[in-house]
C-alpha positions as CSV (number, residue, x, y, z in Angstrom):
1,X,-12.7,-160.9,82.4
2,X,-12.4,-160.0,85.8
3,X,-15.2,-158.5,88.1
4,X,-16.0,-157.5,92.0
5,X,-16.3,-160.9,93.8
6,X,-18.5,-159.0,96.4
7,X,-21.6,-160.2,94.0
8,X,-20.7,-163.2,94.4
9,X,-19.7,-164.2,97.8
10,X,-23.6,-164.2,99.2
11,X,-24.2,-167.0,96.6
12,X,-21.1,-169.0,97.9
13,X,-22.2,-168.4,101.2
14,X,-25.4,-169.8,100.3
15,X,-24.0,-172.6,98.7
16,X,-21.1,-172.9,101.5
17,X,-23.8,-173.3,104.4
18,X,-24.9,-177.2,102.6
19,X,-23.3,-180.7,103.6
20,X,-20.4,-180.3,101.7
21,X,-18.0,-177.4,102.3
22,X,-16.5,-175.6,99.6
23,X,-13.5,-174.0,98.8
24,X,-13.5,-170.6,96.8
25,X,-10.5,-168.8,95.2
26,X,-11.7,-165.3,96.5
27,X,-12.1,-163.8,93.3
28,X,-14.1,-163.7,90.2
29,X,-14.0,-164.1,86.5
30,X,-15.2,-166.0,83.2
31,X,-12.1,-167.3,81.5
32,X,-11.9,-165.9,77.9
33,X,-8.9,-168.3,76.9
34,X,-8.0,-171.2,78.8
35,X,-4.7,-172.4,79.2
36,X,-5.2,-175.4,76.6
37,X,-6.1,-173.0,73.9
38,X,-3.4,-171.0,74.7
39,X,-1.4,-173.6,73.9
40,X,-2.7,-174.2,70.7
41,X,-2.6,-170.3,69.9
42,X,0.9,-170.3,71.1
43,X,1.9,-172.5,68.1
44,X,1.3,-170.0,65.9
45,X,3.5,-167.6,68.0
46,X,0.2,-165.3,69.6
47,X,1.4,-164.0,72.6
48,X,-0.2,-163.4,76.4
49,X,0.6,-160.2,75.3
50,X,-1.3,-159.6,72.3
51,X,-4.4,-161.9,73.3
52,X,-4.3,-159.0,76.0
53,X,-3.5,-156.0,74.0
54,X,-6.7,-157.4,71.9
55,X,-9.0,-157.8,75.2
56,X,-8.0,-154.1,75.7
57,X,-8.7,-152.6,72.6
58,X,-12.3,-154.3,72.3
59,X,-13.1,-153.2,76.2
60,X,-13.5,-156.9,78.1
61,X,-13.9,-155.3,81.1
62,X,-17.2,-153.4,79.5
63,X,-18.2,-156.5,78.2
64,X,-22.1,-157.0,79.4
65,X,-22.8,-161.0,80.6
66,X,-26.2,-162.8,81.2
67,X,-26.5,-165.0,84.3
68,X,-28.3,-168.1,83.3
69,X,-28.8,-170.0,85.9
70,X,-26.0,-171.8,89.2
71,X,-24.5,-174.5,87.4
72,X,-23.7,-178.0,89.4
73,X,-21.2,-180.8,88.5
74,X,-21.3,-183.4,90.8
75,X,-18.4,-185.9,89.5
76,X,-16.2,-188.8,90.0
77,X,-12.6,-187.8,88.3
78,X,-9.1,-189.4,89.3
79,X,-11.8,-191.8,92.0
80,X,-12.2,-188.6,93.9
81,X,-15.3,-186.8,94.2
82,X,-15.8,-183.9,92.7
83,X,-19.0,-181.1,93.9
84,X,-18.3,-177.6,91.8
85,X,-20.6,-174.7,91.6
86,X,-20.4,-172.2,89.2
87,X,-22.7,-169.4,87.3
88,X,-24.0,-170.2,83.9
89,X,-23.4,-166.7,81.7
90,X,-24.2,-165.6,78.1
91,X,-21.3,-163.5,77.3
92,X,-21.4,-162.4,73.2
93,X,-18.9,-159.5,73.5
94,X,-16.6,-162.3,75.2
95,X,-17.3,-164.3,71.9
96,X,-16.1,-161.3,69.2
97,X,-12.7,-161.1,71.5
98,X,-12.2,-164.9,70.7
99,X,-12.9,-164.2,67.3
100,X,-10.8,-161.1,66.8
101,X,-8.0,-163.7,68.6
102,X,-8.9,-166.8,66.3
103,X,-8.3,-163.9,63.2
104,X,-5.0,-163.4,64.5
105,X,-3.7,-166.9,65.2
106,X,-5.3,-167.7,61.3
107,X,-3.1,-164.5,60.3
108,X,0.0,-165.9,62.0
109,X,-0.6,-169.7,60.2
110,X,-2.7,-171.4,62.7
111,X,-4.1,-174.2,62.2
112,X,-8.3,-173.2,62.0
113,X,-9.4,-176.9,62.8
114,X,-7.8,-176.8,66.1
115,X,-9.2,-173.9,67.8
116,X,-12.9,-172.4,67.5
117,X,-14.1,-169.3,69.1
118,X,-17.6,-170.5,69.5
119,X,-16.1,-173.4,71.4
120,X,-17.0,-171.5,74.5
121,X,-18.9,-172.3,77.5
122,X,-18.9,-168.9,79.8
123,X,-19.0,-169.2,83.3
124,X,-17.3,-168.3,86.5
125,X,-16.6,-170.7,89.0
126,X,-18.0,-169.9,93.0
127,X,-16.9,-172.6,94.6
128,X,-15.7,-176.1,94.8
129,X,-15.5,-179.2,97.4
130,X,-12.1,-180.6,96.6
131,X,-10.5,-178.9,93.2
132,X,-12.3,-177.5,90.0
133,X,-12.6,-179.5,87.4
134,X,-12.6,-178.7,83.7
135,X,-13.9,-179.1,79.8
136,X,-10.4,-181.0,79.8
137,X,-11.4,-183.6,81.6
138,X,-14.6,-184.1,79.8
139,X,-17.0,-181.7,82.0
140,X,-19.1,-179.1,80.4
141,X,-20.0,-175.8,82.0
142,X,-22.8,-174.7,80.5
143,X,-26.9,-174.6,80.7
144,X,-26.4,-178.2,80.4
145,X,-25.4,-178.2,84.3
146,X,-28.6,-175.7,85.3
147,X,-29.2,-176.7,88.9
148,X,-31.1,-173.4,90.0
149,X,-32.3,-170.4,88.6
150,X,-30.5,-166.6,89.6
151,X,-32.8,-164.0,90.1
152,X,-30.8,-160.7,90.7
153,X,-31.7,-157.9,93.0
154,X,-30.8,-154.3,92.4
């Protein structure tokens, strides 16, 4: 799920002015599937194209999120390390496209123990000081990381 980075530029600018700079990707988004669990769905033969035909059809870019809070990792991975910002979100529309994918890759002979659409710790990534890191290598995004609260302006 993609959406305007211009909302989130003044946070990394924010977060850009500390001791440590950061590197951003100049976009945003909250990854739905990541490339692991593609993998996994991929077994079953789902395709990019229908995990996207089914993010169409149930409207992911009209999906509503809920910022929680600016997420911190501070980490040590590979002996390098690692500072990554990102915004916590509640995303339950993000979770019934998971679903609606898990149904599929079940319908195709998929193994259920291997992938779980509640597995899912929503958040998009505003910036890093040398590489992101990910649930991969054993680092959770979620309000587990809470380093400040958001409050939004209109």
């Amino acid at each position: 799920m993609n959406f305007d980075y211009q909302y989130v530029k003044p946070v990394f600018d924010i977060l850009n002015s500390t001791e440590v700079p950061l590197i951003n990707r100049g976009e945003s988004h909250v990854t739905v599937i990541s490339p692991p669990e593609f993998s996994v769905l991929a077994t079953a033969g789902v395709t990019i194209d229908q995990i996207n035909t089914i993010a169409l059809d149930m409207k992911i870019q009209s999906s509503k999120i809920k910022i929680v809070c600016l997420g911190k990792e501070d980490v040590i991975i590979d002996d390098v390390n690692k500072i990554i910002y990102q915004l916590i979100v509640k995303a339950p529309h993000l979770v019934k496209i998971r679903t609606r994918i898990f149904q599929l890759y079940i319908e195709k002979g998929g193994n259920s123990a291997l992938f779980d659409p509640k597995s899912f710790w929503p958040h998009s990534t505003v910036g890093f000081s040398s590489g992101d890191v990910f649930l991969e290598q054993g680092v959770y995004k979620a309000s587990n990381v809470c380093y400040s609260p958001i409050s939004l302006k209109k």
